[in-house]
C-alpha positions as CSV (number, residue, x, y, z in Angstrom):
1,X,103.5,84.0,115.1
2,X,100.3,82.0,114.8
3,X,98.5,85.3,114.0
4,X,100.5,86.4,111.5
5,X,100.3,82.9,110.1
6,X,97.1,83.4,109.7
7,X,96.7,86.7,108.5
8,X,99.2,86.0,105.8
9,X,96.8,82.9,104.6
10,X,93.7,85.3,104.7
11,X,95.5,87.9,102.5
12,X,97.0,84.8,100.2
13,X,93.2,83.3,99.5
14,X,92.2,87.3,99.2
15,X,93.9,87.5,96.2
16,X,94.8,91.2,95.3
17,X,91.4,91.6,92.5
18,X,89.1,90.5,94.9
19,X,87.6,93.8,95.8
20,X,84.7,94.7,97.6
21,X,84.5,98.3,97.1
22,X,84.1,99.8,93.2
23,X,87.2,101.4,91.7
24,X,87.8,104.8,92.1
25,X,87.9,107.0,88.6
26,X,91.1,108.4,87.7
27,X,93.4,105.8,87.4
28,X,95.9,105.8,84.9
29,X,96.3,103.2,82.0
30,X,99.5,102.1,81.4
31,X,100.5,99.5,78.5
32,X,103.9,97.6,78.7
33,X,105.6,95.6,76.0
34,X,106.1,92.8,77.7
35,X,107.2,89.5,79.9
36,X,110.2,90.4,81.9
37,X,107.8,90.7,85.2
38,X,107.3,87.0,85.3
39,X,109.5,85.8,88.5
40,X,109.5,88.9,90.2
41,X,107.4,88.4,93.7
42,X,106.3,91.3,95.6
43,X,105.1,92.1,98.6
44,X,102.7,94.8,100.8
45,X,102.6,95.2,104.2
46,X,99.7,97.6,105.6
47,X,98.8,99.4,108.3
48,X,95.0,99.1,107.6
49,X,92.7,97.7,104.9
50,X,90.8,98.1,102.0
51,X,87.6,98.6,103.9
52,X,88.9,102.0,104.7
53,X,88.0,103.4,101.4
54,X,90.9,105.9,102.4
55,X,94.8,105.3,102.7
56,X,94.9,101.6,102.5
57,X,91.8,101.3,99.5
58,X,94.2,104.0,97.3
59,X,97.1,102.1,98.2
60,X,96.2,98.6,97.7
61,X,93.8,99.9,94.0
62,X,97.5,101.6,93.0
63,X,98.9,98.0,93.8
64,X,95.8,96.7,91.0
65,X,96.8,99.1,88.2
66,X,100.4,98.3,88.7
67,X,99.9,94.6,88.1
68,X,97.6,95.8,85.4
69,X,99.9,98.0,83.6
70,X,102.9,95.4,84.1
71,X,101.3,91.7,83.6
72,X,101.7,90.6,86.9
73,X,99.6,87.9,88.1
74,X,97.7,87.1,91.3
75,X,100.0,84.8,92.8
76,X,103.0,87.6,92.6
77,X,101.8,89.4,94.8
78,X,101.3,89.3,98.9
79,X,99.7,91.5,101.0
80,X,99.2,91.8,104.4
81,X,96.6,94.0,105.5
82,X,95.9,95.4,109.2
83,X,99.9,95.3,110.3
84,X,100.3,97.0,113.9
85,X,103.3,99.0,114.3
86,X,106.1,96.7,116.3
87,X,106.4,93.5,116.4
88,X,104.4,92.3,114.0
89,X,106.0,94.7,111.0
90,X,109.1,92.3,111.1
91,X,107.6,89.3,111.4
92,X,105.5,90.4,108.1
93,X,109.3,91.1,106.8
94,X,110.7,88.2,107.8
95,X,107.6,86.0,106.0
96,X,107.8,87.8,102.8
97,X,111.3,87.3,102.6
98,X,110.5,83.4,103.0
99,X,107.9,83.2,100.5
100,X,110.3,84.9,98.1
101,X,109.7,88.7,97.9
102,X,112.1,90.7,95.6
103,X,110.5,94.2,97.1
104,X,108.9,94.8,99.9
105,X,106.6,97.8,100.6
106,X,105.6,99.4,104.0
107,X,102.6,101.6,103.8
108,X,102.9,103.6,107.4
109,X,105.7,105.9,109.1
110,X,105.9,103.6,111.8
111,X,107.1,100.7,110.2
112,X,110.2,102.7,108.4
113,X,112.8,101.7,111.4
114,X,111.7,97.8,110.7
115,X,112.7,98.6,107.0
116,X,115.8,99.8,107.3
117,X,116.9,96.8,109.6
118,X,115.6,94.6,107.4
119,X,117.5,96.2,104.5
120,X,120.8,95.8,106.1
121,X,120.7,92.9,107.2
122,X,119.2,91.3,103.5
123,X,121.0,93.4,100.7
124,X,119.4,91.5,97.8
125,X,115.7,92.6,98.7
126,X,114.5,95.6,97.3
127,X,112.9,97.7,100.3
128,X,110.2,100.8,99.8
129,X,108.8,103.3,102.5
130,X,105.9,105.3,101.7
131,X,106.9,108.4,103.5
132,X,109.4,108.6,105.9
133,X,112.8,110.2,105.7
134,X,115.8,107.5,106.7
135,X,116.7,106.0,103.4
136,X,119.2,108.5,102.2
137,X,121.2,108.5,105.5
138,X,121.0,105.5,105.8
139,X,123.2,104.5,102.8
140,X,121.6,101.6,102.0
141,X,121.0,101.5,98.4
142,X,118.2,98.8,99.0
143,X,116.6,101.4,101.2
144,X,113.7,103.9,99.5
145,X,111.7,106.6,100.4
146,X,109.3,107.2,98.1
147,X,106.7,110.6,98.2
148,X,108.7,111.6,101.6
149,X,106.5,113.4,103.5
150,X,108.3,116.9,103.3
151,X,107.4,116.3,99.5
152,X,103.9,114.0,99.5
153,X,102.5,116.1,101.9
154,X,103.6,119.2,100.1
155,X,102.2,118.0,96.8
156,X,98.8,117.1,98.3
157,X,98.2,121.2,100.0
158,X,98.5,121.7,96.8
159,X,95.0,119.6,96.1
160,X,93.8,120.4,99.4
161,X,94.2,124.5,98.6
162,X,92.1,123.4,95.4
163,X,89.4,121.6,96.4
164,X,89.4,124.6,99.2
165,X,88.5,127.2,96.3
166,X,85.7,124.8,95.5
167,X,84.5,124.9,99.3
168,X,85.3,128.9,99.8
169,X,82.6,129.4,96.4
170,X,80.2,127.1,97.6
171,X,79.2,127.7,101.1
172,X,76.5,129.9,101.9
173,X,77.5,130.4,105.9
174,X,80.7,131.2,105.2
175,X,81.5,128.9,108.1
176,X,84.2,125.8,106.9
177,X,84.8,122.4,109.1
178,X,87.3,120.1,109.1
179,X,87.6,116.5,110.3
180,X,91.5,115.8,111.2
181,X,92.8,112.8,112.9
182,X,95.5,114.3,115.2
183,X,97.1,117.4,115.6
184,X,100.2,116.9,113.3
185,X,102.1,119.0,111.5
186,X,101.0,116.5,108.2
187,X,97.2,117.3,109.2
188,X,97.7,121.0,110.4
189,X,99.3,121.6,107.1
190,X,97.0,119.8,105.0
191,X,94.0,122.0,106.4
192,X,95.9,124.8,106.8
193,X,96.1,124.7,102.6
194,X,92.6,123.8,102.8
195,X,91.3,127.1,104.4
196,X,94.0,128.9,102.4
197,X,92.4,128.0,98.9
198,X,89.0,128.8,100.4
199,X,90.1,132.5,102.0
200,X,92.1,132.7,98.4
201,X,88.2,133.6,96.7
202,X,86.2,134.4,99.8
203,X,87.5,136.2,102.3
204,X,85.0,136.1,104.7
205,X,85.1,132.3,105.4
206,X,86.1,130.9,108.6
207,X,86.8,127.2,109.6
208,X,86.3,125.0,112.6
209,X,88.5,122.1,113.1
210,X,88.1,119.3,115.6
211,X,90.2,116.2,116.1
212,X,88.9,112.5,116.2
213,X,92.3,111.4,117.3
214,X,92.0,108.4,115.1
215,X,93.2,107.7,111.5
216,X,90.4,105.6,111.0
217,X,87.3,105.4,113.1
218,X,84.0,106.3,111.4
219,X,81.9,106.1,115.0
220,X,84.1,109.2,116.2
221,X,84.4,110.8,112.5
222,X,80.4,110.7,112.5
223,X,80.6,112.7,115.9
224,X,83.0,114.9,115.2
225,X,81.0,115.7,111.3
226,X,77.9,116.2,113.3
227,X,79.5,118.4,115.7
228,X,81.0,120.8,113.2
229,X,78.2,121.0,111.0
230,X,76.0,122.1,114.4
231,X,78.3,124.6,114.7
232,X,77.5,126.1,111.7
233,X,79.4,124.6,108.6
234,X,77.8,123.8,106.0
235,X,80.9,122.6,103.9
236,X,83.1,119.7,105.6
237,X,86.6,118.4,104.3
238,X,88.9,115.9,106.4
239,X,92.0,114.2,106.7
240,X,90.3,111.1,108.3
241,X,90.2,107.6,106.4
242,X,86.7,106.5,106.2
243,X,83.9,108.2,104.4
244,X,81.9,109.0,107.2
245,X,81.9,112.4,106.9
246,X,80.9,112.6,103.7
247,X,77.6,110.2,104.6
248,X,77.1,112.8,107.2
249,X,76.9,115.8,105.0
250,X,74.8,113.8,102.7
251,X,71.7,113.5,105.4
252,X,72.7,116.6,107.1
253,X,71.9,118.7,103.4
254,X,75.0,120.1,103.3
255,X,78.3,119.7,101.4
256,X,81.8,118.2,101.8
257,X,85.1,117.2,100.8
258,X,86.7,113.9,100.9
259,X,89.9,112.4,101.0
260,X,91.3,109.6,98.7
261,X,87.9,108.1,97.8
262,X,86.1,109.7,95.2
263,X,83.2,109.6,97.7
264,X,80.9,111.1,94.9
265,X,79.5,107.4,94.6
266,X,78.7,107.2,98.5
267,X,77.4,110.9,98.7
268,X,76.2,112.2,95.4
269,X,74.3,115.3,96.7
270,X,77.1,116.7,99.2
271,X,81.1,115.6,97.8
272,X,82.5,119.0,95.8
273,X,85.7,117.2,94.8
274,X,88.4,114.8,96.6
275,X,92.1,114.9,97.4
276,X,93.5,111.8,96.3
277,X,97.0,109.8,95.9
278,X,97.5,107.3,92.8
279,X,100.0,105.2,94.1
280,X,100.4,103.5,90.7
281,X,102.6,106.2,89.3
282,X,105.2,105.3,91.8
283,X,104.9,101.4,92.1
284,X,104.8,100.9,87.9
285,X,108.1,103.3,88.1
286,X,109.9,101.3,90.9
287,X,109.3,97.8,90.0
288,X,109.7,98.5,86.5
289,X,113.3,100.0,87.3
290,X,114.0,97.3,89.4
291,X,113.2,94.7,87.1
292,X,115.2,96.0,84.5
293,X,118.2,96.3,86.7
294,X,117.9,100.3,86.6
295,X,119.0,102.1,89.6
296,X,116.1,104.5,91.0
297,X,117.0,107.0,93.7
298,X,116.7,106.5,97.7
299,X,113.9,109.4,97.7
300,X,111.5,110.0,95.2
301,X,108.7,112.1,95.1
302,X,106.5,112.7,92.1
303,X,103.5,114.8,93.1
304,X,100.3,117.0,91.5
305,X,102.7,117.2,87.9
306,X,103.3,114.1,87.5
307,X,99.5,113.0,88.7
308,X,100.6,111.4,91.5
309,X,98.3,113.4,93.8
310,X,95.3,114.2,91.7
311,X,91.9,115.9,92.7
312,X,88.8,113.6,92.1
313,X,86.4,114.6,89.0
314,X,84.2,117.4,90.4
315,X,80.7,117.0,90.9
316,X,78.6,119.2,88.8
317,X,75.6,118.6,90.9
318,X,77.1,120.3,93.5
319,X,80.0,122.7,92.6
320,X,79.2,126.5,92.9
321,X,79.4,128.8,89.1
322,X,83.0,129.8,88.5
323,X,84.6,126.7,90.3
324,X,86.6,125.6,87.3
325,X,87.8,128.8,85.9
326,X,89.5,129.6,89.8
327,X,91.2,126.2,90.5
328,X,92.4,126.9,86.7
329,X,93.9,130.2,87.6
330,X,95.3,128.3,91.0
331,X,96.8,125.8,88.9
332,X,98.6,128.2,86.8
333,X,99.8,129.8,89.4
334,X,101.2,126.4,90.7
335,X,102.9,125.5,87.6
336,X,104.5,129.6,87.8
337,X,106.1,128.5,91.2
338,X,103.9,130.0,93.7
339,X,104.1,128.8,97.2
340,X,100.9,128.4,99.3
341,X,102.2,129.3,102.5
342,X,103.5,133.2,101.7
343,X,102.7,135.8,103.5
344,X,101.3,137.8,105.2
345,X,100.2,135.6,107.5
346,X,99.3,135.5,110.9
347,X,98.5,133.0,114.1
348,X,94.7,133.2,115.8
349,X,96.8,135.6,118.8
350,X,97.9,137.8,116.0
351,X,101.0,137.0,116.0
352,X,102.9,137.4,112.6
353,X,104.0,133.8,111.0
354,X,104.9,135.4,107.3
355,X,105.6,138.8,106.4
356,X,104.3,140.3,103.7
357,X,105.7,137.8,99.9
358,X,107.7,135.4,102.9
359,X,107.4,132.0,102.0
360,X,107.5,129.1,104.4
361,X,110.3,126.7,103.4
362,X,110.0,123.8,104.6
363,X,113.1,123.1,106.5
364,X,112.6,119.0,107.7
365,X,112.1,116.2,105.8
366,X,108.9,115.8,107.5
367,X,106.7,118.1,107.7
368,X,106.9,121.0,110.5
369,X,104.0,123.2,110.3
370,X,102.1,123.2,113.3
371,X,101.0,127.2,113.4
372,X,96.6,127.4,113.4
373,X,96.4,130.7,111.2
374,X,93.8,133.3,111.9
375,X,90.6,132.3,111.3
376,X,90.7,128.7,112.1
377,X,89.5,127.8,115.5
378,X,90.6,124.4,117.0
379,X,87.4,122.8,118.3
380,X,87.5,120.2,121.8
């Protein structure tokens, strides 16, 4: 309890503008008429921090432009930063409740059984789950889902299949690698979209995945860059948080793809483009709802239309001729309906997945792809 003590006074005299990375492009600007945000107190709980310049940076600069877009001050707002799945998520729970929090957000799948506990047993607090899938059975109308994965992560292969055009045009070995944290279905399908967009306008590309079984760790993202790149790639994308990889293509001479950071900044002569979230849109929607006594559903899920998942601006230092005419067309096709994952389409045995115009439906509210399609090879 001590710790958390203390951690909560560290994130208190952090303040929520103190940043020590520069803002991201893209955000949104918002402007509200007015004063009904003054009492409201909310608070974040994360799994990571800032530093990251991945899940918890996008997170925490969506927390920014909310309190930007609805007057909130400083002192409205409590974060805590570097949670642990367990223990420690209700005790953060049970603190912001004390201090006064009218919402509470949780920024990682793992703290979603914490929230809906704490929602039953405090029916006046507003509770929010980024991801996840137990607020609509759990029939708590204090209980929210918001971008569930089935959804989020659906939304963002939509980017990912983008920004994979832009890789498939630009690489000269025809040889693609990836950086993933572990092998779930959220990171298979996310790269599995990736490849998809590149094979969509080259078909020749293959890719090379390897796994730094970490979410964020940039010793073992470095290693695993460097290992993929020796293996021939000369474009790199990942669903890893730091920008490691990106500083690695950058001395290596070769190019890559982030992942919410628009690592352009860090990387000028290697990023193509970057998948990103702008958790804005959401946060602005629910505590404005809120506020105004409005009910908002238990699941929510804006995504690429609503600009909720967004692509960085593309670097025209390093994008390949004909880059923005095909993730136009891809768009298009996107807004028509068309599914990513259609067949034909088959695993690296030869086994068919997808018969010929079969789509893949997702059928759980998480996601539950897990196949490695022909032409990726899973690296050790």
């Amino acid at each position: 309890m001590k710790l958390l003590a203390l951690l909560v006074l560290i994130v208190l005299f952090a303040a929520c503008g103190q940043e020590t990375v520069p803002d991201a492009p893209g955000v949104h600007s918002y402007e509200y008429a007015d004063a009904v945000f003054g009492d409201v107190r909310i608070a974040f709980i994360h799994v990571g921090d800032i530093t990251d310049l991945g899940w918890t940076y996008r997170h925490h600069q969506g927390t920014l432009d909310m309190m930007a877009a609805l007057n909130i001050r400083d002192e409205q707002v409590l974060n805590f930063f570097n949670v642990v799945p367990g223990v420690a998520v209700g005790e953060a729970i049970d603190y912001a409740i004390n201090w006064g929090a009218n919402l509470i957000f949780g920024t990682s799948f793992a703290f979603e059984i914490h929230f809906v506990e704490a929602a039953r047993e405090h029916p006046d607090v507003q509770f929010f789950h980024t991801t996840g899938n137990q607020a609509v059975a759990s029939g708590l109308p204090n209980m929210h889902n918001y971008s569930t994965i089935h959804n989020f992560f659906r939304y963002m292969t939509q980017a990912r299949y983008l920004s994979g055009i832009a890789a498939g045009l630009r690489t000269e070995t025809n040889v693609l690698g990836f950086v993933a944290a572990f092998p779930f279905p959220e990171v298979i399908n996310g790269f599995t979209a990736f490849y998809l967009g590149a094979l969509s306008v080259n078909p020749d590309v293959t890719m090379y995945v390897m796994y730094a079984n970490a979410w964020n760790n940039p010793t073992l993202e470095t290693q695993v860059a460097h290992s993929l790149i020796d293996r021939g790639a000369d474009v790199t994308a990942q669903h890893v948080d730091s920008p490691a990889p990106q500083i690695v293509a950058q001395e290596r001479g070769v190019w890559s793809v982030g992942y919410n950071y628009d690592t352009i900044y860090i990387a000028p002569d290697s990023v193509l483009f970057s998948p990103m979230f702008d958790w804005s849109v959401y946060l602005i929607y629910a505590v404005d709802n809120v506020v105004r006594g409005i009910p908002i559903p238990q699941g929510y899920h804006p995504g690429f239309d609503e600009s909720m998942v967004v692509l960085s601006t593309a670097n025209p230092a390093t994008i390949a001729p004909g880059t923005y005419a095909a993730i136009e067309l891809a768009q298009a096709y996107f807004l028509d309906g068309r599914n990513i994952f259609t067949g034909p389409m088959y695993d690296t045995n030869g086994n068919q997945i997808l018969a010929p115009g079969e789509e893949f439906i997702e059928p759980m509210a998480a996601p539950s792809w897990a196949y490695i399609i022909e032409g990726v090879t899973i690296l050790q």
